[in-house]
C-alpha positions in Angstrom: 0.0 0.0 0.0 3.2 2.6 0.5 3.3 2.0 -3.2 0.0 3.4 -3.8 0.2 6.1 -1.2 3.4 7.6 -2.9 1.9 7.0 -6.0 -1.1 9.2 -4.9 1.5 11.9 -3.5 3.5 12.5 -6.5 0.7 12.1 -9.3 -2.6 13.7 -7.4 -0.9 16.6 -5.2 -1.7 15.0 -2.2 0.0 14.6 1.5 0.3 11.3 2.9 -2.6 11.5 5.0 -5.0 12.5 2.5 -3.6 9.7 0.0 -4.4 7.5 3.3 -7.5 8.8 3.3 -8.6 8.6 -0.4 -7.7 4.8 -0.1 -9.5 4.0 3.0 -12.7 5.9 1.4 -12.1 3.9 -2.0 -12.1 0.5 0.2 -15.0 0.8 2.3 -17.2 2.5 -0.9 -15.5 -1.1 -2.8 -16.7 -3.2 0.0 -20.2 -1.6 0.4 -21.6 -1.6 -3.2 -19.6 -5.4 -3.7 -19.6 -7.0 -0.3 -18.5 -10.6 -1.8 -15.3 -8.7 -2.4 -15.0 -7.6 1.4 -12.3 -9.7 2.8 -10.4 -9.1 -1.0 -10.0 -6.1 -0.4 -9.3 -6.1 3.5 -6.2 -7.9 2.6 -5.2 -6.4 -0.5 -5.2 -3.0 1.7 -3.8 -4.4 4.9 -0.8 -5.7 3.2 0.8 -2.7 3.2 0.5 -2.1 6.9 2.5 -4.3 8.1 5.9 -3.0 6.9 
């Protein structure tokens, strides 16, 4: 996810926090209109925590 965050950063203007935020919004509005994909995307975005 530190991919995508610096991604965000560098291509959209954005701090770290709001590239933070803009993912965690894109996540839950993935998981609410397509819950089948919940736990998908859960660890597709969690990865990136742990380092």
């Amino acid at each position: 996810m530190n991919e995508l965050v610096e991604r965000l950063v560098k291509e959209a203007a954005l701090t770290p926090e709001q590239a933070q935020q803009a993912i965690a919004t894109i996540a839950g509005f993935v998981k609410e209109k397509f819950p089948m994909l919940g736990g998908a995307v859960d660890q597709i975005f969690s990865a990136g925590n742990k380092d």
